[in-house]
C-alpha positions as CSV (number, residue, x, y, z in Angstrom):
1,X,0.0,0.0,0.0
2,X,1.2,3.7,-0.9
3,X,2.2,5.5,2.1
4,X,0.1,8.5,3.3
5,X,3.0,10.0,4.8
6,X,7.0,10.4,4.1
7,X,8.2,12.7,6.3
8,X,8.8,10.3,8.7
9,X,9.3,6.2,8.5
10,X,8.2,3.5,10.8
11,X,9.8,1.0,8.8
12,X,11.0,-2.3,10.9
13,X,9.6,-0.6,14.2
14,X,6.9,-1.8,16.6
15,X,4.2,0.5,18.1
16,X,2.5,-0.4,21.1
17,X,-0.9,0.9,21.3
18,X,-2.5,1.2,25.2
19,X,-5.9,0.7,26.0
20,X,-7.1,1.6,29.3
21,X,-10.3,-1.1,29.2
22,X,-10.2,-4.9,29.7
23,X,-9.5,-7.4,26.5
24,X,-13.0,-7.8,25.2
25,X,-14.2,-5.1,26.1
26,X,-16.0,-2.5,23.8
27,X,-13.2,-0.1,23.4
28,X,-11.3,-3.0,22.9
29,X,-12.6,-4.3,20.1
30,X,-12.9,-0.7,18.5
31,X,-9.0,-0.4,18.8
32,X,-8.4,-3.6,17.6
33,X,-10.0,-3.0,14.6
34,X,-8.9,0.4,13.9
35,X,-5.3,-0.4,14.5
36,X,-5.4,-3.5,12.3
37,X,-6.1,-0.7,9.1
38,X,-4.2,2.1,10.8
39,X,-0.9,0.1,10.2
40,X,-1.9,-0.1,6.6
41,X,-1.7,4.2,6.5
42,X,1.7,4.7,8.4
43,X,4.7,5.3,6.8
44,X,6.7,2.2,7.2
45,X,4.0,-0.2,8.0
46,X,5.2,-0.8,11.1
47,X,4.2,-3.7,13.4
48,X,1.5,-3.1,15.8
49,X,0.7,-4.8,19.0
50,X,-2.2,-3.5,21.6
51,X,-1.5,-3.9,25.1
52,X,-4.9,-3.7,27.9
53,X,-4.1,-1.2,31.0
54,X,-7.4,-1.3,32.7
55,X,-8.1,0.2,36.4
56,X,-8.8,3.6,37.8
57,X,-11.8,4.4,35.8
58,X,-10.2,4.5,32.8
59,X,-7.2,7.0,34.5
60,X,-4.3,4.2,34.3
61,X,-3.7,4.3,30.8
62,X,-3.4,7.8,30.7
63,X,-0.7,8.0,34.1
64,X,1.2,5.3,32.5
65,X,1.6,7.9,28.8
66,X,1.9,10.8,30.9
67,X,4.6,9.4,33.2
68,X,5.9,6.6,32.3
69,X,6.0,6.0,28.6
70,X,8.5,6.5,25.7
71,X,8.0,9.8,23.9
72,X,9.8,8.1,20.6
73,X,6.1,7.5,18.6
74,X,5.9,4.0,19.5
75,X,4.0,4.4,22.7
76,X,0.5,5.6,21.7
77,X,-2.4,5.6,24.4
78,X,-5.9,5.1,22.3
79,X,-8.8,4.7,25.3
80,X,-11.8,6.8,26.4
81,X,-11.1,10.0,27.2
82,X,-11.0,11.0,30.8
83,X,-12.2,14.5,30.4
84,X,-14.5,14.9,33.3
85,X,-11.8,13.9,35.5
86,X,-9.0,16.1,33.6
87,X,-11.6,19.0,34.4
88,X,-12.1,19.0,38.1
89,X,-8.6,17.4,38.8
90,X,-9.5,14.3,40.4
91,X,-7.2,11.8,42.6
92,X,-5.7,9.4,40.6
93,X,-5.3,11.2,37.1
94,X,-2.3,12.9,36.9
95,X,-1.7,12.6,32.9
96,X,-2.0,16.5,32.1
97,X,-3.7,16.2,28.4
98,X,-2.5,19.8,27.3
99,X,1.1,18.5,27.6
100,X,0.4,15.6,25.9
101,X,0.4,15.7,21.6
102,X,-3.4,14.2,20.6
103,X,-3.3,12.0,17.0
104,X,-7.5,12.3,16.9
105,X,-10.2,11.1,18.5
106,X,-13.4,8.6,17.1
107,X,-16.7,10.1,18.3
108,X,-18.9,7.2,19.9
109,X,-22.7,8.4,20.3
110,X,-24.5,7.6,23.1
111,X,-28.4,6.8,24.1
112,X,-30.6,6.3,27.2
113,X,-31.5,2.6,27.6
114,X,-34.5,2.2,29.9
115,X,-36.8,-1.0,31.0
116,X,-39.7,1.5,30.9
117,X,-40.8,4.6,29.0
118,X,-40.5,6.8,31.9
119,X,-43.3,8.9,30.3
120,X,-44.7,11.0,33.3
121,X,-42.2,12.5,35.9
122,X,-45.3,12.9,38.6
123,X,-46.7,9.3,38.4
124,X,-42.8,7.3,38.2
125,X,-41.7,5.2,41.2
126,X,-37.5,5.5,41.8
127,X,-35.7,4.1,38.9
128,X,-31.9,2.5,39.3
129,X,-29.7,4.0,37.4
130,X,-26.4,2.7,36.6
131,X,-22.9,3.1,35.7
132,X,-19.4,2.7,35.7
133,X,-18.2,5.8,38.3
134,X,-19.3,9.3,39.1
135,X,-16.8,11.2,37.3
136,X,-17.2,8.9,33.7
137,X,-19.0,11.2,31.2
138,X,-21.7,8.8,30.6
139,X,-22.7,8.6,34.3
140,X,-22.6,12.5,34.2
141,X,-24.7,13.4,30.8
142,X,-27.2,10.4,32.0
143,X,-28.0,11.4,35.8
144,X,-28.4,14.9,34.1
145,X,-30.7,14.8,31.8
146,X,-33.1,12.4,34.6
147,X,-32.7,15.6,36.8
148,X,-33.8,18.0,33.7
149,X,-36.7,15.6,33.6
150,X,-37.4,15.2,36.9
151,X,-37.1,11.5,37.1
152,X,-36.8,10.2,40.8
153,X,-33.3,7.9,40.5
154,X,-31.0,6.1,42.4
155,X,-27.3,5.8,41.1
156,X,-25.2,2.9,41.1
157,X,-22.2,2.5,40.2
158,X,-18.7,1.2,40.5
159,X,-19.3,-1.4,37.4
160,X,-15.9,-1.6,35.7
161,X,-16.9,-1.5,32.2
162,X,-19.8,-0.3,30.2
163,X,-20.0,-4.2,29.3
164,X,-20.4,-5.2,33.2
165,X,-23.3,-2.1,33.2
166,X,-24.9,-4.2,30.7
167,X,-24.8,-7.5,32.1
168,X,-26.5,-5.7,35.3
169,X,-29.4,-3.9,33.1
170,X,-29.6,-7.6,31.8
171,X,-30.0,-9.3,34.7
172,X,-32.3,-6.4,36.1
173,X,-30.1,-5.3,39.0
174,X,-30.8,-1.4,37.6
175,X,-33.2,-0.4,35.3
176,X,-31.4,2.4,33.1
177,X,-27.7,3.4,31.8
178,X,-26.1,5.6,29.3
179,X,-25.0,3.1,26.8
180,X,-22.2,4.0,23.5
181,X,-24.1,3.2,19.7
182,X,-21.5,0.9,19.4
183,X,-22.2,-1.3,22.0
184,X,-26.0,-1.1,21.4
185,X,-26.1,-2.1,18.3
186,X,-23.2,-4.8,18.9
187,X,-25.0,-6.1,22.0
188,X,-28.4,-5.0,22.7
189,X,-30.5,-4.0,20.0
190,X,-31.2,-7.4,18.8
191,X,-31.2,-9.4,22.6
192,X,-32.7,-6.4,24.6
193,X,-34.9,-3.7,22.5
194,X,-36.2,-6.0,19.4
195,X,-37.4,-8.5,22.5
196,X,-39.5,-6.0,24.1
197,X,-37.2,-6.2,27.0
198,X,-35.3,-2.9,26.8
199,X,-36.2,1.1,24.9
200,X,-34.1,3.3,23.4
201,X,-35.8,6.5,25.0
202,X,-33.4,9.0,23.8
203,X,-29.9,9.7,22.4
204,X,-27.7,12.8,23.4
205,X,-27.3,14.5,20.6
206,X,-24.6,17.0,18.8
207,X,-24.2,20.6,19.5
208,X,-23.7,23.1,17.0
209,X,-21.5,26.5,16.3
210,X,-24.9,28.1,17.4
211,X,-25.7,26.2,20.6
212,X,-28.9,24.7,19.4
213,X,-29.0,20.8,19.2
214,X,-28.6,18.4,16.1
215,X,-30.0,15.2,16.2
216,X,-27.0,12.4,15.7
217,X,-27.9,10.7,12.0
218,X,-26.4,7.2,13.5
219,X,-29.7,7.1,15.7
220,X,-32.4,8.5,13.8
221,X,-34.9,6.2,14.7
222,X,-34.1,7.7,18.4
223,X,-35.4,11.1,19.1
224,X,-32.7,13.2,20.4
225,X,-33.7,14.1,24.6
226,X,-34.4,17.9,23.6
227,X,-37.1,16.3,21.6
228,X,-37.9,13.4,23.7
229,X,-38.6,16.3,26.1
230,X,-40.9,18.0,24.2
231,X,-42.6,14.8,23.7
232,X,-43.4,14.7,27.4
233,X,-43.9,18.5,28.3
234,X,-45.1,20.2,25.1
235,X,-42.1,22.8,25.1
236,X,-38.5,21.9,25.0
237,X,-36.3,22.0,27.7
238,X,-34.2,25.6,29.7
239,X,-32.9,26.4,32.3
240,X,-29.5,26.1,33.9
241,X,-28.9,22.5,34.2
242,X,-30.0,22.5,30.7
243,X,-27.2,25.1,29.8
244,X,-25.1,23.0,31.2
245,X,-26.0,19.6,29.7
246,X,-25.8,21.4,26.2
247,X,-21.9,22.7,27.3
248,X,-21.0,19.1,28.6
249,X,-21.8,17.2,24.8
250,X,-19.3,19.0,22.7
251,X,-16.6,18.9,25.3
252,X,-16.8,15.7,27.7
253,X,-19.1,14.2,25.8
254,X,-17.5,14.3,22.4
255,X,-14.3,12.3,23.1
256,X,-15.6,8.3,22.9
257,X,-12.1,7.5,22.2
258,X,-8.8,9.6,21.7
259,X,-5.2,8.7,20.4
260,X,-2.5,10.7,22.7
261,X,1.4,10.7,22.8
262,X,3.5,11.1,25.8
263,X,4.5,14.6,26.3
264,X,7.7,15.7,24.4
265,X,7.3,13.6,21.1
266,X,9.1,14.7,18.1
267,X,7.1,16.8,15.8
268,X,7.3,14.9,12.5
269,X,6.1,11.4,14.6
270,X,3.3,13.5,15.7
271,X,2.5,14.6,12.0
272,X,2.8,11.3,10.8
273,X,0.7,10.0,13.3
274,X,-2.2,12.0,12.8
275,X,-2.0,12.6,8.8
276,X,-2.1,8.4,9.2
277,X,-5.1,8.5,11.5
278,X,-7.0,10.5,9.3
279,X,-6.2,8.7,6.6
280,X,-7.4,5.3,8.3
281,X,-11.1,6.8,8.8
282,X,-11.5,7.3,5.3
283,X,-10.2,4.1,4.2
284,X,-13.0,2.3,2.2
285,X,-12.3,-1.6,4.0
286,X,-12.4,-0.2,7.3
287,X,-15.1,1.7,7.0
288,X,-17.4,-1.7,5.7
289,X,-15.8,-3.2,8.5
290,X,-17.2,-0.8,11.2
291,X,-20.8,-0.8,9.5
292,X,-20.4,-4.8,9.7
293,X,-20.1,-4.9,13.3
294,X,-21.8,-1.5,14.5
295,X,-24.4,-0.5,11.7
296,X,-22.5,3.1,11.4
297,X,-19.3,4.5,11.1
298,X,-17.6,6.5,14.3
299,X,-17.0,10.0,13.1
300,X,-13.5,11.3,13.1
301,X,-12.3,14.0,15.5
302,X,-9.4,15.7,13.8
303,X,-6.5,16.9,15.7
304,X,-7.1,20.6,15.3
305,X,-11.1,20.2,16.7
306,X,-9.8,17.6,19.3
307,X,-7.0,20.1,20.8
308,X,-9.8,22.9,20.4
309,X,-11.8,20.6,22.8
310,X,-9.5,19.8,25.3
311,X,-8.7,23.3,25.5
312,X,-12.4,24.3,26.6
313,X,-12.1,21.1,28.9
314,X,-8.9,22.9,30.6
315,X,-10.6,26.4,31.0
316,X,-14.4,25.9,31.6
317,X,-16.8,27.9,32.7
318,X,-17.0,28.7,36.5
319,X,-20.5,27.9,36.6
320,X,-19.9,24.2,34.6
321,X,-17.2,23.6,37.1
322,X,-18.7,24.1,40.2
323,X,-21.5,22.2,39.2
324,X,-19.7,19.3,37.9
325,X,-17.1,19.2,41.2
326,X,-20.4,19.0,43.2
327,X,-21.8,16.5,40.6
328,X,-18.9,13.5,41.0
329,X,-18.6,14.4,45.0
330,X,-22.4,13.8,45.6
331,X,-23.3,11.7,43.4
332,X,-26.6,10.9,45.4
């Protein structure tokens, strides 16, 4: 295959790419895949291996590229983004994201799965919501928009993937979660929602250059929540907490999984990196190979939107912040 790239080679080198979930896993398996192609698109066509750093909520992965790691481009840290916790400065994640060099980033859209239609706010009885920990994005953008609607809820968490939040919505130990497209169409569309057992009630949607929301095109047959709000009230949703919510989808919300290099990595590796990346998204066999498995393809975050991202992640609004520390301290 031509090379994308010739400013810098790869040739005879191995890269080790660092996932911060279990093997098996969702994010696993979206790596996997991705990296099998991406190798294809680097100059050199270097070997690849992927290595699993699980723990922490997800914060491992990153300490390990932050402090530990090679800058010489064959370290590369691919996982879900930790940007809640980057935000507030939590224990545990010490990886500071501005100093590290980002490749991209794969959106992964997310939706509301619920046993029940959780149509009236006056006449529901407590639902269990669950998750993985306070501070993971999906936890955060879920609880919120149940408090925008009013939804009495519970919150567990402290499940140690998105698969083991699955397995307890299964098995009915909690009767609602955040859950990534990916996984939903991989795993529960077929066993759960086309059995009657489980409903897609809403997906959080994009946000635009203009603040107003646009519904995701890879769940169209899900109303977005603004509209799954005006389903239920007759007006669509305001307020602060709204505000909020609508700030938290472009920024911790947007990141399902991101490609980072320690800090200090040579300039042309970087380039290289991320002019491969971008080249992997649009390649025509990978692409099939994600509608295979997941129905749709994950849009790309290029590296210039991704830094502008983490940028807003490091300087947020007083208001955003405060609520959020508050948010992952108390989170019932």
């Amino acid at each position: 295959m031509a090379q994308d790239n010739e400013s810098f080679s790869f040739e005879d080198k191995t890269i080790t790419i660092y996932i911060g979930r279990s093997a098996g896993s969702g994010t696993d398996l979206i790596v996997r895949i991705f990296a099998e192609y991406w190798q294809n698109h680097i100059p050199g066509n270097p070997n690849i291996i992927v290595r699993n750093i699980p723990g922490g909520g997800g914060t491992r992965v990153w300490n390990y590229g932050y402090e530990i790691a090679d800058n010489d481009g064959l370290s590369i840290l691919f996982s879900p983004f930790s940007g809640p916790a980057f935000m507030v400065g939590m224990d545990g994640l010490r990886a500071n994201f501005e100093a590290m060099p980002l490749i991209g980033g794969l959106r992964s859209p997310n939706l509301f799965l619920s046993t029940s239609p959780l149509r009236s706010n006056n006449q529901n009885e407590e639902i269990i919501f669950g998750g993985q920990n306070a501070s993971h994005h999906y936890d955060i953008v879920g609880r919120l928009a149940l408090d925008i609607l009013g939804i009495k809820y519970r919150y567990i968490y402290g499940f140690n993937s998105a698969n083991d939040v699955l397995n307890a919505f299964r098995r009915s130990e909690i009767d609602a979660m955040t859950i990534g497209v990916s996984l939903y169409r991989f795993s529960a569309e077929d066993l759960l929602v086309n059995t009657g057992f489980a409903i897609p009630l809403w997906h959080n949607p994009r946000i635009g250059m203009d603040n107003n929301y646009i519904p995701d095109p890879s769940m169209s047959e899900i109303p977005a929540f603004e509209d799954f709000y005006f389903q239920n009230f007759g007006y669509y949703p305001e307020g602060e907490l709204y505000e909020i919510y609508k700030w938290l989808q472009p920024t911790i919300n947007t990141f399902g999984h991101a490609a980072f290099l320690p800090p200090g990595t040579d300039t042309a590796i970087i380039e290289a990196l991320q002019k491969s990346f971008v080249a992997t998204t649009l390649d025509d066999d990978y692409r099939q190979e994600e509608l295979n498995l997941f129905s749709f393809n994950m849009p790309l975050i290029e590296p210039s939107e991704g830094r502008r991202i983490v940028d807003l992640m490091a300087n947020p609004p007083e208001n955003v912040i405060t609520f959020l520390e508050d948010y992952i301290a108390n989170p019932n």
